[in-house]
C-alpha positions as CSV (number, residue, x, y, z in Angstrom):
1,X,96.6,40.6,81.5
2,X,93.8,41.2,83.6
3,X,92.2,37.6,84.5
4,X,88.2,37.3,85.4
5,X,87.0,34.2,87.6
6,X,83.3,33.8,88.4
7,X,81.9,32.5,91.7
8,X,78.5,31.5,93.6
9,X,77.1,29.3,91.0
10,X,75.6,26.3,92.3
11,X,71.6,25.0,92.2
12,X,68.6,27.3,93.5
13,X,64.9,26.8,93.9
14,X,62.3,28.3,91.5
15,X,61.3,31.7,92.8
16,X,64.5,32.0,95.0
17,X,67.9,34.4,94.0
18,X,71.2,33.8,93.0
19,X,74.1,36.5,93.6
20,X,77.0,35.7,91.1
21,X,80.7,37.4,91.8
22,X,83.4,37.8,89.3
23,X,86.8,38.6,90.8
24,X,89.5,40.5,88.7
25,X,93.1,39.8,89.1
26,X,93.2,43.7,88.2
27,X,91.6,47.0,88.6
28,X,88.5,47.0,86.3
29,X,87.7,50.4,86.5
30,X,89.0,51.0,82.9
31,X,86.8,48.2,81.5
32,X,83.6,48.0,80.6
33,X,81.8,44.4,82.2
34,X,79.3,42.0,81.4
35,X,77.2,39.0,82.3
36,X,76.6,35.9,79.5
37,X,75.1,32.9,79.5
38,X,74.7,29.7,78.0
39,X,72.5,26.8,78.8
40,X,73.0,23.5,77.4
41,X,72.7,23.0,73.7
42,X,71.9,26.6,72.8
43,X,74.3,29.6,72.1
44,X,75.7,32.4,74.7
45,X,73.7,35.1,75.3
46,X,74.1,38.6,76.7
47,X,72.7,38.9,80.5
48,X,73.5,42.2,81.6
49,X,76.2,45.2,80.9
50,X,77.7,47.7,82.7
51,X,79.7,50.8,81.6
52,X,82.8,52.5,83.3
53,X,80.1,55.5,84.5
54,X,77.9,52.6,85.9
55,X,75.3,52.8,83.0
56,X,73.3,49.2,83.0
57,X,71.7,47.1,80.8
58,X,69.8,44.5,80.8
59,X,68.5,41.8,78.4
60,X,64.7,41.5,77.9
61,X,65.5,37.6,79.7
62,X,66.0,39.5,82.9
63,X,65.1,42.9,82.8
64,X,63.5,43.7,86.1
65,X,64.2,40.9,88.2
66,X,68.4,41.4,87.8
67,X,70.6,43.9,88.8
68,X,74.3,44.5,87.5
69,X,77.0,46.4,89.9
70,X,80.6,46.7,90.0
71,X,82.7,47.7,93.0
72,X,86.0,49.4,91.5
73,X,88.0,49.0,94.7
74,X,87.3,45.7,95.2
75,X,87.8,44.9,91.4
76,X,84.6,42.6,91.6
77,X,81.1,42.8,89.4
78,X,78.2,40.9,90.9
79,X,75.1,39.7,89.2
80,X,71.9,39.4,91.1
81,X,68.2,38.0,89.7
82,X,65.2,37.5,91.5
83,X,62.6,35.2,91.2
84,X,64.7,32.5,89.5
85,X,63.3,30.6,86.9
86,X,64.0,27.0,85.2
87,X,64.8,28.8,81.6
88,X,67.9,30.6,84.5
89,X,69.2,27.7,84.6
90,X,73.3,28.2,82.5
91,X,76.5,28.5,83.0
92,X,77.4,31.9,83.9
93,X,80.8,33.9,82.2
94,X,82.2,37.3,83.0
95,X,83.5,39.6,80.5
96,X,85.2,42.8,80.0
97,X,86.0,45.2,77.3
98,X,87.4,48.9,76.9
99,X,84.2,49.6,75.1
100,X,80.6,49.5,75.6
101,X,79.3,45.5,75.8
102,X,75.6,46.9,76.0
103,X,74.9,46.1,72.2
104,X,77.0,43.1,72.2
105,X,74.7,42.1,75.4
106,X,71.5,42.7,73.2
107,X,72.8,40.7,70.1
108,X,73.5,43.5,67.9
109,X,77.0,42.9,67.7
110,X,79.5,40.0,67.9
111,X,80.9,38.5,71.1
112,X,84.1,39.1,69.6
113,X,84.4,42.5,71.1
114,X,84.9,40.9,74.1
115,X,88.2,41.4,75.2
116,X,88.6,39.1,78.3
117,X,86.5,36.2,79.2
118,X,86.5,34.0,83.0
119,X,85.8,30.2,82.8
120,X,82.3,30.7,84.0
121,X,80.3,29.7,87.1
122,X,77.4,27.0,86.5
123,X,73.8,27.7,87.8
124,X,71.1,25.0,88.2
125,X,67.3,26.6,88.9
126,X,65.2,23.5,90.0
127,X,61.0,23.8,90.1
């Protein structure tokens, strides 16, 4: 089974970026990826998808200041935001399907199509 681990977490200024890897242990150009979060003491949410054609989207918390991208031959997806803010501020998890994850992503369906999941990476935005 294809295994998913998360790296380049760590703490970031207010109004800086953050570039977040995830690594598979396999080739991921089968799956279809995504980006969660969770802060402390409030449930995951849906960051940004990305389908096997390279089709992205991206939750209303980062739409225009993120950008999801996958290299295939590398077997890596990257998340990047801009202009970091506090509310950023989560611990960061991979995740992988062989379907869409764009409407899990906006909250119209259950993480539980989520197929594969990587231990997460923790980010800390400080103002």
């Amino acid at each position: 089974q294809v295994q998913l681990v998360e790296s380049g977490g760590g703490s970031v200024q207010a109004g800086g970026s953050l570039r977040l890897s995830c690594a598979a242990s396999g080739y991921i150009g089968a799956y279809s990826m995504a980006w969660f979060r969770q802060a402390p003491g409030q449930e995951r949410e849906g960051v940004a998808a990305i389908d096997r054609d390279g089709s992205a989207f991206y939750a209303d918390s980062v739409k225009g200041r993120s950008r999801i991208s996958k290299d295939n031959a590398k077997n890596t997806l990257y998340l990047e935001i801009y202009s970091v803010k506090p509310e950023d501020t989560a611990k960061y998890y991979c995740a992988a399907a062989l379907r869409d994850l764009s409407t899990v992503v906006a909250g119209l369906e259950s993480d539980r199509h989520v197929e594969l999941w990587g231990q997460g990476t923790l980010v800390t935005v400080s103002s």
